[in-house]
Residue frames as qw, qx, qy, qz and C-alpha x, y, z in Angstrom:
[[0.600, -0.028, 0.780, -0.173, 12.50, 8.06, 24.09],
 [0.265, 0.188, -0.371, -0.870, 12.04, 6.50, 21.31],
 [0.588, -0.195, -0.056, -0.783, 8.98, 4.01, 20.12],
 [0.597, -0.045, 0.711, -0.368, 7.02, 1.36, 21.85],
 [0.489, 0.308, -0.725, -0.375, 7.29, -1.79, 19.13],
 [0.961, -0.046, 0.139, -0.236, 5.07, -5.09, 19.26],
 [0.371, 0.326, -0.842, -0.218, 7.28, -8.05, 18.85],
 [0.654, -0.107, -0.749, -0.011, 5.33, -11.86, 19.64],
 [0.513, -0.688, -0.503, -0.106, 2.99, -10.37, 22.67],
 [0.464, -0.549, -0.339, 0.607, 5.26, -7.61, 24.29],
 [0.300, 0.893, 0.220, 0.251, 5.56, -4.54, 24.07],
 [0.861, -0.053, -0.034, 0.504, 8.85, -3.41, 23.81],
 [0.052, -0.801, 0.268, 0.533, 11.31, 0.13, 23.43],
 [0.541, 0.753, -0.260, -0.271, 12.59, -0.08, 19.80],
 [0.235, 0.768, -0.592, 0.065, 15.79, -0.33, 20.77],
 [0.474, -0.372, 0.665, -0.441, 14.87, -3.42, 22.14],
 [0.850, 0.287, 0.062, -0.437, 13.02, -5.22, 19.36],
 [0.215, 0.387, -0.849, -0.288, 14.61, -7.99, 17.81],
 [0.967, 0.069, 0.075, -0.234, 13.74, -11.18, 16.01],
 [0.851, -0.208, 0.461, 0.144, 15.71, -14.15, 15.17],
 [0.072, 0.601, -0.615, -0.505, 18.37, -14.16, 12.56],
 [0.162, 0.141, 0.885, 0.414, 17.06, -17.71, 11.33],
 [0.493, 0.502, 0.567, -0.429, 13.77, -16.51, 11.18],
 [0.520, 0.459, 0.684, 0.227, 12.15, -17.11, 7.36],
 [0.267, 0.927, 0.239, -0.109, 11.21, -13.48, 6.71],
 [0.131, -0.677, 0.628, 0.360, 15.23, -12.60, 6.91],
 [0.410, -0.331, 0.751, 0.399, 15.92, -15.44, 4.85],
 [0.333, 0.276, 0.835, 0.341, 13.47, -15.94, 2.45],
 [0.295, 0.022, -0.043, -0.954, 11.53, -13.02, 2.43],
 [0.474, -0.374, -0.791, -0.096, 8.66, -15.41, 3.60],
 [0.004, 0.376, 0.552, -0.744, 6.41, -13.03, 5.05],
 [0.058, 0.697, 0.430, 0.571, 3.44, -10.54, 4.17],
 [0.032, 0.201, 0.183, -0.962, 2.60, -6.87, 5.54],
 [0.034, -0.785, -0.561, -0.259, -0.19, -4.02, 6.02],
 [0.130, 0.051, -0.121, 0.983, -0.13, -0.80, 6.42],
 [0.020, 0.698, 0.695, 0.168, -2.94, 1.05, 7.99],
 [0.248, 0.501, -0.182, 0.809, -3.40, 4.52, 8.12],
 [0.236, -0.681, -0.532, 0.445, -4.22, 6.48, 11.52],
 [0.014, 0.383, 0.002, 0.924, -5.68, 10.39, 11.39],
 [0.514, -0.578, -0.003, -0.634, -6.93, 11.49, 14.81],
 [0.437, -0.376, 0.715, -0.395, -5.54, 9.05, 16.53],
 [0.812, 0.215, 0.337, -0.425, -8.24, 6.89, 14.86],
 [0.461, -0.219, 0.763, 0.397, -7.51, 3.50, 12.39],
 [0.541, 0.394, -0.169, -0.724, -8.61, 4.00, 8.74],
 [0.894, 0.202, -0.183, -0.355, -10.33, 0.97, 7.10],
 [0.418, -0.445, 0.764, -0.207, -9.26, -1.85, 9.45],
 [0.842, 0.194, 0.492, -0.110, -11.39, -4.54, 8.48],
 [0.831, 0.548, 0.004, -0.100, -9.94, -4.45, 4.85],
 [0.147, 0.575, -0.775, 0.219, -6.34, -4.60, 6.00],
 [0.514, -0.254, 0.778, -0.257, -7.36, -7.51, 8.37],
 [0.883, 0.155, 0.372, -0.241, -9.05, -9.47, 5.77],
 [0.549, 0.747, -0.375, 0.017, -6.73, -8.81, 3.07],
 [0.214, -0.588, 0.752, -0.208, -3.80, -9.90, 5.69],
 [0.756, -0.126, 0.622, -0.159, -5.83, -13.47, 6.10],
 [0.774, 0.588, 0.024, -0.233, -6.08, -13.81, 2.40],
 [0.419, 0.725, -0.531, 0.129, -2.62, -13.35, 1.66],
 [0.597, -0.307, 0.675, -0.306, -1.90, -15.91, 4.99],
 [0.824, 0.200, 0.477, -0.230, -4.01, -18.36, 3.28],
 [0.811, 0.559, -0.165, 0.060, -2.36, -18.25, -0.16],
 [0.042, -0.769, 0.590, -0.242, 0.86, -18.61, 1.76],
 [0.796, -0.111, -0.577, 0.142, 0.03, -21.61, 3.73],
 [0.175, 0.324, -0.600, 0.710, 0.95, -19.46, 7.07],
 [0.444, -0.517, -0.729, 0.055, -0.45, -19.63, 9.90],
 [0.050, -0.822, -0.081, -0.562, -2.16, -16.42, 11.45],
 [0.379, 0.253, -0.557, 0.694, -0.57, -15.52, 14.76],
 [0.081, 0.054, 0.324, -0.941, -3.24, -13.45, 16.17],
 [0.149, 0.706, 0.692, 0.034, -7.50, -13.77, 15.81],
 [0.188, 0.578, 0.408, 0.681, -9.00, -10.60, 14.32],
 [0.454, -0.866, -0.065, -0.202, -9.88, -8.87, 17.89],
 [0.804, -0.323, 0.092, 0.491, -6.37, -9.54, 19.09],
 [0.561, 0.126, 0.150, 0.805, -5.05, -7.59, 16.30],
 [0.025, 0.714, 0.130, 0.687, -7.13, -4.22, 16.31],
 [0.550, -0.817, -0.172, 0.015, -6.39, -4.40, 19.77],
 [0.668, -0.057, 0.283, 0.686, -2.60, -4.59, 19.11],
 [0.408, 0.283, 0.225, 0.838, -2.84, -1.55, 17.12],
 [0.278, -0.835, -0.331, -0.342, -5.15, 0.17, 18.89],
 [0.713, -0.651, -0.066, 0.252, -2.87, -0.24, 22.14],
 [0.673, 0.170, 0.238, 0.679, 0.22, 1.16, 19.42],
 [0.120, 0.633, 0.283, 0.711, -1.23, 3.96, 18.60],
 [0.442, -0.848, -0.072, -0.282, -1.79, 5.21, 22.24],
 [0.874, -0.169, -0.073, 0.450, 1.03, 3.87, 23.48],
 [0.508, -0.131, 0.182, 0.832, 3.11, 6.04, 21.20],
 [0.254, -0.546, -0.067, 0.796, 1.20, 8.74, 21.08],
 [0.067, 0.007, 0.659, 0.749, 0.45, 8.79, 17.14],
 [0.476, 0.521, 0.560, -0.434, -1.97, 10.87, 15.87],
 [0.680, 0.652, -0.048, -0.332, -1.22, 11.04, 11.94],
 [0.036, -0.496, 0.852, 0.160, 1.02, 8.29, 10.43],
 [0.637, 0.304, -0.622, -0.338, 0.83, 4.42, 10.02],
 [0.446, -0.510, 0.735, 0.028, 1.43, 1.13, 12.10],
 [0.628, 0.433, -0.611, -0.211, 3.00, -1.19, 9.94],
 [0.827, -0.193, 0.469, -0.242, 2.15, -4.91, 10.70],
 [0.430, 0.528, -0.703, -0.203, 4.51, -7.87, 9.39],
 [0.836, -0.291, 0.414, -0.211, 3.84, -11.62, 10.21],
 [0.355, 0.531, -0.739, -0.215, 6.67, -14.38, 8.66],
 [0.881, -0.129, -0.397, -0.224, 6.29, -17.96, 8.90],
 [0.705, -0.666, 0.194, -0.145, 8.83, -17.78, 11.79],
 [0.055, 0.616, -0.777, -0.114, 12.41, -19.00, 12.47],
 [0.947, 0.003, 0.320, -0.017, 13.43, -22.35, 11.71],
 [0.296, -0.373, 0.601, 0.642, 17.11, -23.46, 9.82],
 [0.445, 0.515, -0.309, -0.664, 17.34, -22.67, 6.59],
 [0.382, 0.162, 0.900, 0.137, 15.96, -25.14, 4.41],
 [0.326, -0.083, -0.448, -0.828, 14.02, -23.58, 0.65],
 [0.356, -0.357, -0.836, -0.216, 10.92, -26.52, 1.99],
 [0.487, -0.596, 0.012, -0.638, 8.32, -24.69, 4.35],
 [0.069, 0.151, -0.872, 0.460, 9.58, -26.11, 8.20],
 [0.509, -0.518, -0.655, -0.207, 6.74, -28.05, 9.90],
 [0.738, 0.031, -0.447, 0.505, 5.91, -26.47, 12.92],
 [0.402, 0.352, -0.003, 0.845, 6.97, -23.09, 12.99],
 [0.136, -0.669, -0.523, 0.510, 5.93, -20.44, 15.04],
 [0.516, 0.587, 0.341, 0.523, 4.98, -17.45, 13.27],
 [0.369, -0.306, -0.233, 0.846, 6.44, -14.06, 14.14],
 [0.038, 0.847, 0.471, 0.244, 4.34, -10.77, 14.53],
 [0.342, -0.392, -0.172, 0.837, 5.56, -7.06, 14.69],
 [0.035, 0.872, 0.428, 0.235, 3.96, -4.00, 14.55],
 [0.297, -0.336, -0.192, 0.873, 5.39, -0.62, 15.00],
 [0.251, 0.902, 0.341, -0.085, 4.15, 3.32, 14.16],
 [0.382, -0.190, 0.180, 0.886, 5.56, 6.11, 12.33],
 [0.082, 0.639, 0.139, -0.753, 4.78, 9.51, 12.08],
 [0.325, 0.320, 0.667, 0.589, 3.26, 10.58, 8.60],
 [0.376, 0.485, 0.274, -0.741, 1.81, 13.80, 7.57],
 [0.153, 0.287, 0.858, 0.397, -0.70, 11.87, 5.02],
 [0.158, 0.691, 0.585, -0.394, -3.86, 14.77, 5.33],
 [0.064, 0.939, 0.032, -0.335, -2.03, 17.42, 4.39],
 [0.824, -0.100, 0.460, 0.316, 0.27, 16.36, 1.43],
 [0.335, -0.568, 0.452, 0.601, 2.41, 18.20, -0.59],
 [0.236, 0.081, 0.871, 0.423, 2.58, 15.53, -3.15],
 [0.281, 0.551, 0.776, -0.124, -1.45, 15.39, -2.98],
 [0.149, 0.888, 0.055, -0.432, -1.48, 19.62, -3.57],
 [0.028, 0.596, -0.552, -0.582, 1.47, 19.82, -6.49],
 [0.905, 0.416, -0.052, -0.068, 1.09, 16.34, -8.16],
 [0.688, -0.428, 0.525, 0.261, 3.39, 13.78, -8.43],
 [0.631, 0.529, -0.362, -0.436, 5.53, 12.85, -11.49],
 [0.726, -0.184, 0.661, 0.039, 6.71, 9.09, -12.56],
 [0.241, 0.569, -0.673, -0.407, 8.58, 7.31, -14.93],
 [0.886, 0.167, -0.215, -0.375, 7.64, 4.28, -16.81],
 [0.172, -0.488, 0.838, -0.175, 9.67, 0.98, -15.77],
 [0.702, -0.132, -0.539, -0.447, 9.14, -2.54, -16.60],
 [0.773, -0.411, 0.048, -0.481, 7.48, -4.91, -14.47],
 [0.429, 0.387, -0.806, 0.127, 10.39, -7.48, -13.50],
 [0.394, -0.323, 0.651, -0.563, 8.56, -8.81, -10.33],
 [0.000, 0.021, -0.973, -0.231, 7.07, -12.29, -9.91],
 [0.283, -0.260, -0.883, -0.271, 4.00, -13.16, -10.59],
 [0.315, -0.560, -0.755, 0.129, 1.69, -13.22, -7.27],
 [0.190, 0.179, -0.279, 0.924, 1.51, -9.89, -7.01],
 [0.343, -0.486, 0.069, -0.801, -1.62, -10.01, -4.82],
 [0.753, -0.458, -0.347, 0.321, -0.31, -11.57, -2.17],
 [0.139, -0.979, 0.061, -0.135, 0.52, -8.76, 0.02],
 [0.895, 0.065, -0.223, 0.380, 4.86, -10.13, 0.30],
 [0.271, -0.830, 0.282, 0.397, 7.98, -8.38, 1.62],
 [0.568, 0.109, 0.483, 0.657, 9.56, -8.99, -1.63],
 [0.063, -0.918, -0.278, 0.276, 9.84, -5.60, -1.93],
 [0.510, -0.278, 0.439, 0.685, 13.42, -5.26, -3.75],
 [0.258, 0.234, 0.563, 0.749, 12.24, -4.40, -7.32],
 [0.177, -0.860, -0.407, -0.252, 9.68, -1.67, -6.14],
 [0.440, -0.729, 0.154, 0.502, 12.65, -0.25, -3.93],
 [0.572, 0.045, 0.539, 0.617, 14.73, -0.30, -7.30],
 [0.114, 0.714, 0.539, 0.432, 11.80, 1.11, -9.20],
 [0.424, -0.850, -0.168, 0.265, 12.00, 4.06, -6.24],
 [0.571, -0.580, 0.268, 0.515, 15.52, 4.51, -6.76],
 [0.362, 0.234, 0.609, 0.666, 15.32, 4.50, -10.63],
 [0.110, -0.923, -0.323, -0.175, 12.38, 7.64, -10.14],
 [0.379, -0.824, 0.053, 0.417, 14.95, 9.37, -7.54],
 [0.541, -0.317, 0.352, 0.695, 17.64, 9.14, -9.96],
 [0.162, 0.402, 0.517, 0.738, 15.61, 10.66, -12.98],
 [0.080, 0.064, -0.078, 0.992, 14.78, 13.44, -10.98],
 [0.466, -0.312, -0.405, -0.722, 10.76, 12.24, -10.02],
 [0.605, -0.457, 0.296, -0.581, 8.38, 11.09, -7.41],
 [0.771, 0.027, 0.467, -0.432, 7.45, 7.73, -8.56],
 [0.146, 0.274, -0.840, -0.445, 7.48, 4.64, -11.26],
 [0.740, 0.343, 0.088, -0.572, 4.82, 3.35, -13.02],
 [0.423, -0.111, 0.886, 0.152, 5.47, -0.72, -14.10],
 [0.707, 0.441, -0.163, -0.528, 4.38, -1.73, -17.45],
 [0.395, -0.276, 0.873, 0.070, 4.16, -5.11, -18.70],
 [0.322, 0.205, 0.838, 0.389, 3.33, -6.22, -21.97],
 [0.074, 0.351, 0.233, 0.904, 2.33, -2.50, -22.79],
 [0.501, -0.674, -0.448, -0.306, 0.12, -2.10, -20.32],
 [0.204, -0.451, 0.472, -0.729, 0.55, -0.43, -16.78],
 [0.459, -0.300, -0.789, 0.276, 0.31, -2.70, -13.99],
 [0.400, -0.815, -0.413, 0.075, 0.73, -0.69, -10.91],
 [0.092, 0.869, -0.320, 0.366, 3.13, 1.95, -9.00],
 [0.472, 0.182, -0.833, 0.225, 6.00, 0.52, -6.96],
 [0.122, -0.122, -0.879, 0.444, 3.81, 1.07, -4.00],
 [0.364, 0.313, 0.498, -0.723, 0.24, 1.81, -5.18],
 [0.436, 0.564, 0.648, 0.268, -2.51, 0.97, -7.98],
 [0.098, 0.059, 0.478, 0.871, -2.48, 3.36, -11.51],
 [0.392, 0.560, 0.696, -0.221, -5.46, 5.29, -12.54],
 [0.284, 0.183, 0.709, 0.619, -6.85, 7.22, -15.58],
 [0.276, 0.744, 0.475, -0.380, -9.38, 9.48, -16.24],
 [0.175, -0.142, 0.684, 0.693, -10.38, 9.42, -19.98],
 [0.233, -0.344, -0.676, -0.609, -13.41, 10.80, -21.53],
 [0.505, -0.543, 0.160, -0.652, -14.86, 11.43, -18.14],
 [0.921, -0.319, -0.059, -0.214, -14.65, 8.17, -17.12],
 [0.307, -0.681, 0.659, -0.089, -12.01, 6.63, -14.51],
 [0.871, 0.294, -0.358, -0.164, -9.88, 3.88, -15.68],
 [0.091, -0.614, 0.777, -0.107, -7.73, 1.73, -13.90],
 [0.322, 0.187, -0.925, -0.075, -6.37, -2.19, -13.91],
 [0.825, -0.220, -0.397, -0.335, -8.83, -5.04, -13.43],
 [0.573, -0.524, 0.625, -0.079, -8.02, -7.15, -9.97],
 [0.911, 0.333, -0.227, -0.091, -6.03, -10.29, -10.89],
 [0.865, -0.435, 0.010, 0.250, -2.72, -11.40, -9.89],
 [0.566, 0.524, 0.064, 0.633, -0.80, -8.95, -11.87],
 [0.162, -0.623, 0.150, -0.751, -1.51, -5.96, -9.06],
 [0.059, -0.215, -0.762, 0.608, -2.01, -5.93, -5.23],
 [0.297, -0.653, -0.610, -0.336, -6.10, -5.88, -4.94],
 [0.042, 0.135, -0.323, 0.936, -5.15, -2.25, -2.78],
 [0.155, -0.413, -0.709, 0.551, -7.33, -1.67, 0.08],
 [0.087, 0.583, 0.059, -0.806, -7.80, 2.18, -0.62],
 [0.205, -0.011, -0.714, -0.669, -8.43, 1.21, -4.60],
 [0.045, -0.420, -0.902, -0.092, -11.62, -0.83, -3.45],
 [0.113, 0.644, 0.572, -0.496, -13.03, 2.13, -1.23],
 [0.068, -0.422, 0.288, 0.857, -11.67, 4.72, -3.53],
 [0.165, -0.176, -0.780, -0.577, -13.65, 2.86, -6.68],
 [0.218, -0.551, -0.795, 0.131, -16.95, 2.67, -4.38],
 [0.031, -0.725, -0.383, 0.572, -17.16, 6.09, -3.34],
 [0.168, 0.455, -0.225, -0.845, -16.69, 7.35, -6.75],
 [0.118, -0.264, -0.860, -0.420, -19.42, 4.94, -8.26],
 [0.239, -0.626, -0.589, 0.453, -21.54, 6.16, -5.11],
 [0.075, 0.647, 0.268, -0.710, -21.38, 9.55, -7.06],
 [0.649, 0.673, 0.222, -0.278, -22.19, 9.02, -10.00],
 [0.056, -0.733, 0.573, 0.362, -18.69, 8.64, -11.77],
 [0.966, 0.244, -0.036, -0.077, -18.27, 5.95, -14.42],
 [0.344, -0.694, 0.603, 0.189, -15.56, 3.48, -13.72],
 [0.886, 0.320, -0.219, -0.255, -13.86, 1.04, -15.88],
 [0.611, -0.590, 0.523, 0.072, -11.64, -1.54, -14.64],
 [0.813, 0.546, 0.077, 0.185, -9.58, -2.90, -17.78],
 [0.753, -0.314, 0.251, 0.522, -5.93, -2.54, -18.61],
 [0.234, 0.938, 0.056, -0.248, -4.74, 0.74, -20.09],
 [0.803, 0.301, 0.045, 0.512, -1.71, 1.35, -22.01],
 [0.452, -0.340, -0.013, 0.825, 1.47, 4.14, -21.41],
 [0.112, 0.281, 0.424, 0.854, 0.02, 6.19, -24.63],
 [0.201, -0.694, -0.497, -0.481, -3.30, 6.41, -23.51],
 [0.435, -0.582, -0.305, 0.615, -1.89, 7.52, -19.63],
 [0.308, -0.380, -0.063, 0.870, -0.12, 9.93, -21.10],
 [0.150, -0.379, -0.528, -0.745, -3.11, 11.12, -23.76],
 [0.373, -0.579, -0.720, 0.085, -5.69, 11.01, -20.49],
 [0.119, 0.806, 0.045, 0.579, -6.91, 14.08, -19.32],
 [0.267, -0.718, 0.522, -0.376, -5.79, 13.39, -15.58],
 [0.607, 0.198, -0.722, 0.266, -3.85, 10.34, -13.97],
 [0.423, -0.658, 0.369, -0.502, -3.62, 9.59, -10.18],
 [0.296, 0.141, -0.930, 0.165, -2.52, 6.95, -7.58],
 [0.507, -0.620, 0.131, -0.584, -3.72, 5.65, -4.58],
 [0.635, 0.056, -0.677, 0.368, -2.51, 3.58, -2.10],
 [0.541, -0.624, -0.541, 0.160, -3.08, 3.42, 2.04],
 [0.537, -0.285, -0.166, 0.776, -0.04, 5.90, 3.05],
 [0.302, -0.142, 0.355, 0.873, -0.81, 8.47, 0.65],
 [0.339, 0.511, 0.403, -0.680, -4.74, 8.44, -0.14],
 [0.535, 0.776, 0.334, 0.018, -5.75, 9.96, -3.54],
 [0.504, -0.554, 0.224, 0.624, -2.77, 10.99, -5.03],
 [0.549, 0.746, 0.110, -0.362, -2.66, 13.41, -8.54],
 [0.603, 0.009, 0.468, 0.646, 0.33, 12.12, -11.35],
 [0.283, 0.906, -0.009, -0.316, 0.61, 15.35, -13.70],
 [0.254, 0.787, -0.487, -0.281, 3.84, 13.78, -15.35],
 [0.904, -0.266, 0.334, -0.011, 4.30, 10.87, -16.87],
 [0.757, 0.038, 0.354, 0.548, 8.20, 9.97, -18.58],
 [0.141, -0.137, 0.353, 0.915, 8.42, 13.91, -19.19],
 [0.163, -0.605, -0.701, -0.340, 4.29, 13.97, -20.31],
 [0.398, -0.070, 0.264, -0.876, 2.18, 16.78, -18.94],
 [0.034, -0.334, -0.918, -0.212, -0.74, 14.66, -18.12],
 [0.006, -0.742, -0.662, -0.106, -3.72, 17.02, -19.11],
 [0.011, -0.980, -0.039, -0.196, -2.98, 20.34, -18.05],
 [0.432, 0.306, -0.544, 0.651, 0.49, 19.48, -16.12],
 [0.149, -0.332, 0.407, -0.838, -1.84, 19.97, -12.98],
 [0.109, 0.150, 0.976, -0.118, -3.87, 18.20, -10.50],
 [0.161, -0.211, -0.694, -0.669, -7.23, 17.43, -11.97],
 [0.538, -0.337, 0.182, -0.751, -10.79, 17.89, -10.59],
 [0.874, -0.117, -0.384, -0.274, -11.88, 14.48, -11.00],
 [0.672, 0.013, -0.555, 0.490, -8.78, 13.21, -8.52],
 [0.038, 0.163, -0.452, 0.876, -9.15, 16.18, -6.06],
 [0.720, -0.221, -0.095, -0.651, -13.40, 15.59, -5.77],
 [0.860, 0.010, -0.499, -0.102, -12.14, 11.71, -4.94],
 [0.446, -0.012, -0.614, 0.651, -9.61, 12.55, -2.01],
 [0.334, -0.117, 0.520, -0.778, -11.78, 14.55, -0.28],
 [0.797, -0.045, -0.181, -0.575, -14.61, 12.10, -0.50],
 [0.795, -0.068, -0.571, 0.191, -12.32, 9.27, 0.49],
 [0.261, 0.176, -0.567, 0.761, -10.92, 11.74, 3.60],
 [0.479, -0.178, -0.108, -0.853, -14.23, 12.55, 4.21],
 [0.868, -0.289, -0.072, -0.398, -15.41, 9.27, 4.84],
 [0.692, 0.216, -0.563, 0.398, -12.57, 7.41, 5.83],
 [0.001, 0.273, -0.504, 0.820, -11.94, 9.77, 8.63],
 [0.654, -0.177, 0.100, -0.729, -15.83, 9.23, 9.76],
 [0.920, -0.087, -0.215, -0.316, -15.74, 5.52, 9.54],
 [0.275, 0.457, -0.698, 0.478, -11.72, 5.08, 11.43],
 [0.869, -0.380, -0.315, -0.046, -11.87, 2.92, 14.42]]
């Protein structure tokens, strides 16, 4: 069998889901997403996917589908449904079908789906070797923190890493590192952890907020400021982070050892401290 998918208040076999071919998100990519993770069965940091989700609503102009107890029931009922204890359910809402027309339809209903997939995110490969990533500019528009499916040039950026023979791609824009195509950049220079200010240049990442809290919470100095490719690849360790994937070490960046060519303490003291409590505070 395979899984049990939300679509607009049922619950459904996969092979069963479907939306509307006029609907907005197909045409216009006129939607947003969230990923949360699950380990144990259990949801990591809900509330900051659910508020983030309204935020990005609201700078949309959409209209939420669901109240905030509606939805962690929705994914709560997902996750038992199908069984999933380590993985993801990925939640999309679009302003809903309506003919095409570029002007926002009056009206609309807005479509909601949620499904799960399996992830081993604890125990990670990546997390134990270190990832590497090539540099790429930033060709995307603008709002990046609105959470969008306008996902194309971060799929590119993917595909431009696979083909040079790495994990990952690091965006730069006007010499500076934004983000990765699907998580926030960090730094760790002089002891202290650097990574991009929020603004609209980056997605304001869920896991970045706790991730920056529990390592002020131990005494780590952070700076939030805009860094530059030289100084990444001069830094004595690098790292991502991002919901799917946690704390994640970068040890290469465009052919760079970064610091020893191995993950670093300062990134391995920060994933367990974010699995550590994450896991304790999962709903």
């Amino acid at each position: 069998m395979g899984r049990i998918v939300y679509v607009n208040g049922e619950y459904v076999p996969e092979e069963e889901a479907r939306v509307s071919v006029f609907d907005r998100g197909f045409l216009f990519a006129d939607g947003v997403y969230e990923v949360t993770s699950v380990i144990g069965g259990r949801l990591v940091d809900f509330d900051g996917h659910a508020r983030r989700l309204w935020r990005s609503l609201g700078e949309l102009d959409m209209a939420a589908p669901v109240d905030g107890d509606e939805l962690l029931a929705i994914h709560r009922e997902l996750v038992v449904r199908n069984g999933l204890d380590e993985g993801l359910v990925y939640l999309q809402v679009t302003r809903g079908p309506a003919d095409r027309d570029f002007a926002y339809p009056d009206g609309a209903r807005p479509t909601l789906v949620l499904f799960t997939q399996e992830k081993r995110i604890v125990d990670s490969p990546a997390a134990e070797r270190g990832i590497a990533v090539i540099s790429i500019p930033d060709r995307r528009w603008g709002r990046r923190d609105i959470k969008t499916v306008q996902l194309l040039y971060p799929s590119m950026g993917k595909m431009m890493a696979k083909a040079a023979g790495v994990d990952d791609a690091w965006m730069v824009e006007d010499g500076a590192v934004t983000e990765g195509t699907s998580n926030n950049a960090y730094i760790v220079t002089a002891g202290k952890i650097v990574t991009r200010h929020l603004g609209e240049e980056i997605l304001h990442g869920i896991t970045r907020a706790a991730v920056l809290r529990f390592a002020r919470e131990a005494q780590m100095e952070v700076e939030e400021r805009a860094f530059t490719l030289d100084e990444a690849k001069a830094a004595d360790e690098a790292f991502v982070t991002s919901a799917s994937t946690f704390v994640t070490p970068v040890v290469e960046i465009d052919g760079v050892a970064v610091g020893s060519g191995a993950p670093g303490p300062v990134a391995r003291r920060l994933r367990e401290i974010y699995l550590d409590e994450s896991v304790k505070a999962a709903v």
